[in-house]
TORPA-4810 file (N, C-alpha, C, O; in nm, 3 decimals):
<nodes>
NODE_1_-3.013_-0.118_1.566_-2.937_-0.143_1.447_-2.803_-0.206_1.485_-2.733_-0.168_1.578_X
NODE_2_-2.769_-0.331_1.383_-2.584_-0.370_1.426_-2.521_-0.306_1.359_-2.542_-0.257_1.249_X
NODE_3_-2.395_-0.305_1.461_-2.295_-0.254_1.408_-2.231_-0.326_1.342_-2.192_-0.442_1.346_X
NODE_4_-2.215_-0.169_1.220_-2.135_-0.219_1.093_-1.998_-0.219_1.066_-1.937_-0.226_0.959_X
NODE_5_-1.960_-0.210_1.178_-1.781_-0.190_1.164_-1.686_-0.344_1.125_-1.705_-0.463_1.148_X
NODE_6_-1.610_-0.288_1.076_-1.522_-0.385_1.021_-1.368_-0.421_1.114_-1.270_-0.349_1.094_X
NODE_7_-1.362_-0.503_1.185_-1.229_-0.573_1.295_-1.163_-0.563_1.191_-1.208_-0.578_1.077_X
NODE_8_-0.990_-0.525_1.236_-0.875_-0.556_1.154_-0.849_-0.677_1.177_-0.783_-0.725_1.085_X
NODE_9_-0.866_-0.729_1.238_-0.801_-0.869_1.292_-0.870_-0.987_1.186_-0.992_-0.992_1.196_X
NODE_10_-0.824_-1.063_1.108_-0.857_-1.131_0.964_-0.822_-1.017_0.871_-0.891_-0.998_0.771_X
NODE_11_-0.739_-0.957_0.894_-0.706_-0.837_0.752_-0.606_-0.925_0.711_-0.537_-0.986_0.792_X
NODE_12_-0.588_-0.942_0.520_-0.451_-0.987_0.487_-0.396_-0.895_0.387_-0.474_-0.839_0.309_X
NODE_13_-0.295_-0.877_0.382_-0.196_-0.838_0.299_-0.077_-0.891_0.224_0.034_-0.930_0.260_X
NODE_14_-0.147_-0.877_0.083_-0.075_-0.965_-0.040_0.029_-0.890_-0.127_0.046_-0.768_-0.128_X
NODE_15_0.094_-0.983_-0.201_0.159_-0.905_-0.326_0.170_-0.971_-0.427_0.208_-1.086_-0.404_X
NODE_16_0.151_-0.943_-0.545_0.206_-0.980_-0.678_0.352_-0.899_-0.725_0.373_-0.778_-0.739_X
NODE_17_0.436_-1.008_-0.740_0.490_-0.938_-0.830_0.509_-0.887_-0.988_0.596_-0.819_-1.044_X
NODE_18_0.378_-0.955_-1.036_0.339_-0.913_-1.157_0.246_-0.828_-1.162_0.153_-0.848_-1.083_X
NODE_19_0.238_-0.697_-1.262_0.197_-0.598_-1.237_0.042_-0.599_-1.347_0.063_-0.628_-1.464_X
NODE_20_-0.047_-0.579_-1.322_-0.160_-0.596_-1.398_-0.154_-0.501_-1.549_-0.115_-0.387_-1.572_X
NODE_21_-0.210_-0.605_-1.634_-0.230_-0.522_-1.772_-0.317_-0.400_-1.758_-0.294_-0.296_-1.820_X
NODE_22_-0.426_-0.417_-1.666_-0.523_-0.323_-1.683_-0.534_-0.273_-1.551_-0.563_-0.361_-1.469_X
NODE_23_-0.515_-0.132_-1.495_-0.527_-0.113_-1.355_-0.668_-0.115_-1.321_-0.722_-0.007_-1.296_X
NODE_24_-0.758_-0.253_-1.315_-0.881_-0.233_-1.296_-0.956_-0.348_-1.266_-0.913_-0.447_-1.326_X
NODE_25_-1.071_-0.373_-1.181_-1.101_-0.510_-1.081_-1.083_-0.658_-1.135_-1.085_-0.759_-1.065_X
NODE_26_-1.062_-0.653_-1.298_-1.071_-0.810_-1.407_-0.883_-0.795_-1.370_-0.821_-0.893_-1.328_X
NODE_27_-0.818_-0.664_-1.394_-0.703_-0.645_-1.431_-0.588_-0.734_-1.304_-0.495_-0.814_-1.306_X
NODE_28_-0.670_-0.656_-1.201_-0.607_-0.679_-1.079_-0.630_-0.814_-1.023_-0.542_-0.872_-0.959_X
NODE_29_-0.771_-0.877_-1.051_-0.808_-1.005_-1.023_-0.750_-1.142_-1.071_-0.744_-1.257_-1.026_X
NODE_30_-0.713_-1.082_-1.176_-0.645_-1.171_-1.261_-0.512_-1.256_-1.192_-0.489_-1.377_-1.198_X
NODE_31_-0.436_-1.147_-1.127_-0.319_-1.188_-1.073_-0.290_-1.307_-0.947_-0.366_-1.334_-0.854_X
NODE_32_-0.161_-1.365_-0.976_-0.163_-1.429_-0.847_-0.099_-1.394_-0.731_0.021_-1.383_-0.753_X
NODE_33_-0.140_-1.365_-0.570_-0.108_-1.304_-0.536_-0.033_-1.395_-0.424_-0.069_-1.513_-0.423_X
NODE_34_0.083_-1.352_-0.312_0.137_-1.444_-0.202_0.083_-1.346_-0.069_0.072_-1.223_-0.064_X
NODE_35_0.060_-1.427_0.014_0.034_-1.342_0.150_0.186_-1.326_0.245_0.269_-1.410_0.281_X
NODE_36_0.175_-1.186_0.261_0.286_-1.125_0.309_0.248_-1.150_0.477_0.153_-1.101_0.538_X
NODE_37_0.378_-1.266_0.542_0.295_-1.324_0.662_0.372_-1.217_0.776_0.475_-1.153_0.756_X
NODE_38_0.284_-1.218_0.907_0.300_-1.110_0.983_0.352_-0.963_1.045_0.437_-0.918_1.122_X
NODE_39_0.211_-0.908_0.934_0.178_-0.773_0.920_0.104_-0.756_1.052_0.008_-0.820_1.095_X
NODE_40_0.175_-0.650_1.108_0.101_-0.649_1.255_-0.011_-0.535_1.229_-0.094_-0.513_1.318_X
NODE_41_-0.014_-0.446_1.080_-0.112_-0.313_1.094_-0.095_-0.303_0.935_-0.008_-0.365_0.873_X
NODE_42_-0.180_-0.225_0.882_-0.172_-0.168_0.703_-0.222_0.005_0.743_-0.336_0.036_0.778_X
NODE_43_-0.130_0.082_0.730_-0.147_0.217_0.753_-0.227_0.302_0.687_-0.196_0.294_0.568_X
NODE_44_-0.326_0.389_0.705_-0.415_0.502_0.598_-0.355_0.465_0.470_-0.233_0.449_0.463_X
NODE_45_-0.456_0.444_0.338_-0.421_0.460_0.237_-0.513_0.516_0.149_-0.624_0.465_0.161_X
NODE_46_-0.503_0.613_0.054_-0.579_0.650_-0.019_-0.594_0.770_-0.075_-0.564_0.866_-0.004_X
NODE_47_-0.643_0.796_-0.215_-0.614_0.940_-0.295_-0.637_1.061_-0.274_-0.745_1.119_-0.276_X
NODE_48_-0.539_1.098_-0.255_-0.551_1.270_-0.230_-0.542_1.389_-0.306_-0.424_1.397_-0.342_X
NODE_49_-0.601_1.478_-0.345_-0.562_1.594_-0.453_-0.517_1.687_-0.319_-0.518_1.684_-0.196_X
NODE_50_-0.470_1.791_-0.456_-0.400_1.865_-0.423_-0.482_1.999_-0.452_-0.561_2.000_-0.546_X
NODE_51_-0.460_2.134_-0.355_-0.533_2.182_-0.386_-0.497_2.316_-0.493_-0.375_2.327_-0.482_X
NODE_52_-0.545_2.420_-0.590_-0.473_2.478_-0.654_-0.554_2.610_-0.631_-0.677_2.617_-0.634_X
NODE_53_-0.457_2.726_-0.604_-0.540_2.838_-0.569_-0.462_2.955_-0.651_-0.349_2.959_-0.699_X
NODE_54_-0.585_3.065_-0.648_-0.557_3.161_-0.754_-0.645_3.243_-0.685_-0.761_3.206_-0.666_X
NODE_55_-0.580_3.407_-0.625_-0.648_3.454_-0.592_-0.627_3.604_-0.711_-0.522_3.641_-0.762_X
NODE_56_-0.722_3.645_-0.722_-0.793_3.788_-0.844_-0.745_3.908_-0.779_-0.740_3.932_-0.658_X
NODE_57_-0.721_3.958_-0.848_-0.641_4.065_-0.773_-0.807_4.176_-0.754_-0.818_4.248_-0.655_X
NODE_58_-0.869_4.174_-0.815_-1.011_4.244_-0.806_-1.080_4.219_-0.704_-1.107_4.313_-0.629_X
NODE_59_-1.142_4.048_-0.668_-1.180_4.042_-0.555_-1.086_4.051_-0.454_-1.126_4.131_-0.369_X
NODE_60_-0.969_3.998_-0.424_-0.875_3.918_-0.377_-0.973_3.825_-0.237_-0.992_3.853_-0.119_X
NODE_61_-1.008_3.726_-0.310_-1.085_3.638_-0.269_-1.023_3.494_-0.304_-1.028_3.456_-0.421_X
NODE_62_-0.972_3.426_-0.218_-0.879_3.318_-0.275_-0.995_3.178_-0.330_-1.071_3.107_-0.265_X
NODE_63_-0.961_3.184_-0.476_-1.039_3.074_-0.544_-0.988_2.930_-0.551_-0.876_2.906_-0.595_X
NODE_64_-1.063_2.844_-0.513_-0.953_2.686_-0.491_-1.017_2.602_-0.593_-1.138_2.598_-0.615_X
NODE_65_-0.930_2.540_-0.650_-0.988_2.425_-0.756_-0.943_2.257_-0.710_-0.840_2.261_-0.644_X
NODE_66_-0.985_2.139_-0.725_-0.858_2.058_-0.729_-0.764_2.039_-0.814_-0.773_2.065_-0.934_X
NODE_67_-0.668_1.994_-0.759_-0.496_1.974_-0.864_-0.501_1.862_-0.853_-0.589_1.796_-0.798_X
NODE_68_-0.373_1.816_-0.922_-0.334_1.682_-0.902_-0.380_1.573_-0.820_-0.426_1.625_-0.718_X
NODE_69_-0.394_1.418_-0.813_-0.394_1.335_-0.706_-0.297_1.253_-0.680_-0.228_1.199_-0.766_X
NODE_70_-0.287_1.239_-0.570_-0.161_1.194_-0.484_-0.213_1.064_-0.420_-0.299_1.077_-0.332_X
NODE_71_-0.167_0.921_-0.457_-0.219_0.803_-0.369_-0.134_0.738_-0.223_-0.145_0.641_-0.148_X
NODE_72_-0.045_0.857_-0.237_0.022_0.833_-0.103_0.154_0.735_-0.092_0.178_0.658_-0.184_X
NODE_73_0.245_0.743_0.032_0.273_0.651_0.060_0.246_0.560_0.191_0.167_0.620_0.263_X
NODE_74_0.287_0.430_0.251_0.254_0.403_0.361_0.371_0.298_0.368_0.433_0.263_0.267_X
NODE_75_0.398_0.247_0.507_0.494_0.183_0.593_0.414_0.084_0.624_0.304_0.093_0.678_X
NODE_76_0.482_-0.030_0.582_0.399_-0.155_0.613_0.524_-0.226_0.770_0.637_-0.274_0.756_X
NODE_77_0.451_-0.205_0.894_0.557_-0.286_0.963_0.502_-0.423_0.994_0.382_-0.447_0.991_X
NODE_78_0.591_-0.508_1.023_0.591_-0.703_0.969_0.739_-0.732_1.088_0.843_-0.668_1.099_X
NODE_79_0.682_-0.877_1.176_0.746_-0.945_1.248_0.822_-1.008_1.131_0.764_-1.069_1.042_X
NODE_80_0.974_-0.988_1.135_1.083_-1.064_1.028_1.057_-1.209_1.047_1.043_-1.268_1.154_X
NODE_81_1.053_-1.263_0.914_1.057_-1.392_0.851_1.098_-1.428_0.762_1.030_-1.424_0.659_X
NODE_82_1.258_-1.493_0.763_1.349_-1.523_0.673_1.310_-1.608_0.574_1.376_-1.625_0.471_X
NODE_83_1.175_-1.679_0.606_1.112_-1.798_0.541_0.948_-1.756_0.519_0.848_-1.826_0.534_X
NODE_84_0.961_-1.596_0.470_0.827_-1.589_0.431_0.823_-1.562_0.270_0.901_-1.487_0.212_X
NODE_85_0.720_-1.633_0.211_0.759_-1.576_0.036_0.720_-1.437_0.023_0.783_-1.354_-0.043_X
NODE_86_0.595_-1.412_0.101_0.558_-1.281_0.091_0.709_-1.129_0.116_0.734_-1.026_0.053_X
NODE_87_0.763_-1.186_0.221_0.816_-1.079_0.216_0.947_-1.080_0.136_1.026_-0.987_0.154_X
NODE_88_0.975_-1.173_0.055_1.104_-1.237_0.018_1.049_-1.170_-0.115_1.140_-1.150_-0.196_X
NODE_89_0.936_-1.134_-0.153_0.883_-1.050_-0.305_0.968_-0.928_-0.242_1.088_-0.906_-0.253_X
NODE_90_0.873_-0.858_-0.173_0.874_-0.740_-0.118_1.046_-0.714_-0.110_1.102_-0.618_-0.164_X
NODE_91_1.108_-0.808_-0.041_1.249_-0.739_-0.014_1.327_-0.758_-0.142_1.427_-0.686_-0.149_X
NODE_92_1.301_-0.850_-0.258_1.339_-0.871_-0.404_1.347_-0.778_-0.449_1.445_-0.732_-0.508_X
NODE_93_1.182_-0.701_-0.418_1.155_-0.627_-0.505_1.214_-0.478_-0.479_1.200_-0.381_-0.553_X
NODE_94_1.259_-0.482_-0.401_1.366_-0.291_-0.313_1.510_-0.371_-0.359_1.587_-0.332_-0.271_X
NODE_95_1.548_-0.415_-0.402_1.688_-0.454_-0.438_1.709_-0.540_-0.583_1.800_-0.604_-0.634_X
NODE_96_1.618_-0.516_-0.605_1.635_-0.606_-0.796_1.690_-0.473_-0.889_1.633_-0.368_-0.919_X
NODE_97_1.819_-0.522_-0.921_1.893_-0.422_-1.026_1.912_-0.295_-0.969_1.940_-0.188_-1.023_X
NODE_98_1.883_-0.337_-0.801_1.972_-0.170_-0.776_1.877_-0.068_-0.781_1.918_0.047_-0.790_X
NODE_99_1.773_-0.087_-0.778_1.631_0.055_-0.815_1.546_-0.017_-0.766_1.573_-0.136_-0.782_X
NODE_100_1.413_0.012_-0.689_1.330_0.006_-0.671_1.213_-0.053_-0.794_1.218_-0.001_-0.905_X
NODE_101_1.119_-0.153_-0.770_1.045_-0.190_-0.871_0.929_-0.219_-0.835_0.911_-0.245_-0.716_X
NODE_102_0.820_-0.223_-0.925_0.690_-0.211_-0.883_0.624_-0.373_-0.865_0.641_-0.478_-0.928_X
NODE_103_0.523_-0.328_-0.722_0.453_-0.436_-0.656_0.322_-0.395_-0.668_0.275_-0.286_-0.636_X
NODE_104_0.232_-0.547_-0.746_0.110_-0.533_-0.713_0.026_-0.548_-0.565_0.047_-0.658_-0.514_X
NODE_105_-0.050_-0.476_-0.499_-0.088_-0.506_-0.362_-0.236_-0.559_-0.337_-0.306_-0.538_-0.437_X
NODE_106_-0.285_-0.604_-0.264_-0.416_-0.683_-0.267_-0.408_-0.663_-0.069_-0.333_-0.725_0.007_X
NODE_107_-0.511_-0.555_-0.031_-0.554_-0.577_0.106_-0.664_-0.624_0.133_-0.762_-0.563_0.089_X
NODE_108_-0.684_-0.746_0.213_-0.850_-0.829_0.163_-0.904_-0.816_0.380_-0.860_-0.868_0.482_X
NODE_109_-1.013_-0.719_0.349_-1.071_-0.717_0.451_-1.131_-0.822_0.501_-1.181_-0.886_0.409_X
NODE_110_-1.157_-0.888_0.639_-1.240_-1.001_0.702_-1.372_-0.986_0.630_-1.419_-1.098_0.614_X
NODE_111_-1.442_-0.901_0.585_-1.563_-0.893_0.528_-1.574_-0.952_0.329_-1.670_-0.991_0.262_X
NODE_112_-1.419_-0.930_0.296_-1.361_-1.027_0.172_-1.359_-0.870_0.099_-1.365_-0.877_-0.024_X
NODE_113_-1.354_-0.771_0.136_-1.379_-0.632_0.059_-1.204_-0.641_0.024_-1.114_-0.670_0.103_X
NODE_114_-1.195_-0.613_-0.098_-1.052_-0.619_-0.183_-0.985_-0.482_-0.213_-1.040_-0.414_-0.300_X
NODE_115_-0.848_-0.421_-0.140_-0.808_-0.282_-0.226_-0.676_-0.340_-0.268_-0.582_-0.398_-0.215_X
NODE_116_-0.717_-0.291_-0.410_-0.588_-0.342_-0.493_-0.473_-0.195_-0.517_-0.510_-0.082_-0.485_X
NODE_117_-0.419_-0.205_-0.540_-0.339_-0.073_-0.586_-0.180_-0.131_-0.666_-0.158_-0.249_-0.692_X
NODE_118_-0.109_-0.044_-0.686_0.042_-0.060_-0.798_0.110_0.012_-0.683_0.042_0.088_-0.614_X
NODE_119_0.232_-0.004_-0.657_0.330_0.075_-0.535_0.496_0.002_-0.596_0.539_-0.106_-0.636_X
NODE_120_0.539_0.132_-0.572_0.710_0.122_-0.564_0.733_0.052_-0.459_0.671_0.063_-0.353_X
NODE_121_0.870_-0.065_-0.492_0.885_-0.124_-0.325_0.977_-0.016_-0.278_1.080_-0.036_-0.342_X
NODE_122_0.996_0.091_-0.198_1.107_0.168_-0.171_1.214_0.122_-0.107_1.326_0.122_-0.157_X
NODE_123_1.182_0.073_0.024_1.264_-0.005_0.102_1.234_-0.099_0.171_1.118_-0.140_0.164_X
NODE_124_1.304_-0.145_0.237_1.273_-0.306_0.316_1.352_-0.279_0.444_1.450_-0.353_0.449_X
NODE_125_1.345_-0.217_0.523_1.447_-0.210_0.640_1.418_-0.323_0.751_1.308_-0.377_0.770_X
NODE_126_1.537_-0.349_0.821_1.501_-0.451_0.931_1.542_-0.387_1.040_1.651_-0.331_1.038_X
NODE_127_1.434_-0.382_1.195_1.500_-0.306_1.267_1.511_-0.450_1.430_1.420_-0.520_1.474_X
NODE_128_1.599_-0.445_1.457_1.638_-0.538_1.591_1.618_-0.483_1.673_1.667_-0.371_1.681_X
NODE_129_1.537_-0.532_1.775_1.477_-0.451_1.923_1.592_-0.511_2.016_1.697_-0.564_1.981_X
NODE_130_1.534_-0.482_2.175_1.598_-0.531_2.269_1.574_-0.663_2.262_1.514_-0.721_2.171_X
NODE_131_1.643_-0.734_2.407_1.607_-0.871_2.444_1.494_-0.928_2.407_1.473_-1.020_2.328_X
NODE_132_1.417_-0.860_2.477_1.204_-0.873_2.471_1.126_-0.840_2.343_1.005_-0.826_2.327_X
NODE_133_1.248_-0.830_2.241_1.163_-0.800_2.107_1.185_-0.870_2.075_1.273_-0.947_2.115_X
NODE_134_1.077_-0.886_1.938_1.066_-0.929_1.769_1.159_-0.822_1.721_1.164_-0.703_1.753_X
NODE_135_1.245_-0.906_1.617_1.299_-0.861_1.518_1.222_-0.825_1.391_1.209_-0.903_1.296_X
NODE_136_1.157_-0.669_1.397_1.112_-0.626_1.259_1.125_-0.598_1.178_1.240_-0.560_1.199_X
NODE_137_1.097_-0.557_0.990_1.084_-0.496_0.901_1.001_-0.402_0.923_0.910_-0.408_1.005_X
NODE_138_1.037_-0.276_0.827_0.952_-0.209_0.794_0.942_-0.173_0.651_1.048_-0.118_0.621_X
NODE_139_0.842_-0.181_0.524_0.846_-0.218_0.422_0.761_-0.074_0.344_0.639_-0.064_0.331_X
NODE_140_0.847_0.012_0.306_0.802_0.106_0.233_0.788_0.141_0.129_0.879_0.159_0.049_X
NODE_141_0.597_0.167_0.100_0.553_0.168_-0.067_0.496_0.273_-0.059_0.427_0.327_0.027_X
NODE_142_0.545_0.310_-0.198_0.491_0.468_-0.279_0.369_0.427_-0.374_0.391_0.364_-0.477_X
NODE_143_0.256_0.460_-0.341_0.162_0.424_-0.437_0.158_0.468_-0.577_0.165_0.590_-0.586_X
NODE_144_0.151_0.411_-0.678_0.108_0.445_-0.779_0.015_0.424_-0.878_0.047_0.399_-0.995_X
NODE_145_-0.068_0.430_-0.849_-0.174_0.409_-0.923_-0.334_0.454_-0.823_-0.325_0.496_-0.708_X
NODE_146_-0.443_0.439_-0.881_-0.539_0.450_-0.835_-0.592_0.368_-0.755_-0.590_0.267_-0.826_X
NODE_147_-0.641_0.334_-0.652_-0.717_0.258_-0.569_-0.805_0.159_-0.624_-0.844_0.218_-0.725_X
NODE_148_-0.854_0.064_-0.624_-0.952_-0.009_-0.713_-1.014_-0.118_-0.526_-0.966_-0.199_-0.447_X
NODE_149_-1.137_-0.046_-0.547_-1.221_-0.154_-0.428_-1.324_-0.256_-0.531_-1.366_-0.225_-0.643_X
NODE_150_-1.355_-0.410_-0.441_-1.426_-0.478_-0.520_-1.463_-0.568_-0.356_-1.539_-0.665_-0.354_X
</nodes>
């Protein structure tokens, strides 16, 4: 049997800064998106509940249900590019009016598999290495919304 694994390497990572009417694959498709240029990695992403427990004082047997879901946040780190549009959304978008504002995201696997999601831009930090470095960003989003694969 071949293997079915999927290389990161052809992974891209997009943004809209327009946020979809409908959080959902027509909704998200719809949009136009810019590629956010060198993303060296896209970190774990994806929904998590929470768990909710109640234990009986009769049995005292701890009973778990799920709670809430949580879509996370993640750290996008990116070789700085003063002349990238992609990240020129992204850093707009952590400093427009002083608050944080929401980015549509589009991660398109080498296989063309699409995860769209809604995220706060939180921050945009730039960090300067030694001599022998790249000068990086690191670009932090709070998810909000649900995951949508296509």
């Amino acid at each position: 049997m071949a293997n079915q694994a999927i290389a990161s390497v052809g992974t891209s990572f997009s943004v809209s800064a327009t946020i979809p009417a409908n959080l959902n694959a027509a909704g998200f498709a719809a949009l136009t998106y810019t590629l956010v240029g060198e993303v060296s990695e896209v970190p774990e992403f994806g929904v998590e509940q929470a768990t909710v427990e109640f234990t009986p004082l009769q049995t005292g047997f701890t009973e778990k249900r799920g709670g809430a879901r949580n879509a996370g946040s993640i750290v996008v780190p990116l070789a700085l590019s003063r002349t990238d549009a992609g990240q020129t959304i992204l850093e707009n978008k952590v400093t427009q009016n002083g608050t944080a504002q929401l980015v549509a995201v589009r991660v398109t696997l080498p296989d063309t598999t699409n995860f769209y999601f809604v995220a706060v831009a939180k921050s945009f930090k730039v960090m300067v290495g030694g001599a022998d470095a790249i000068s990086m960003a690191n670009v932090a989003l709070d998810l909000t919304s649900s995951i949508v694969k296509t």
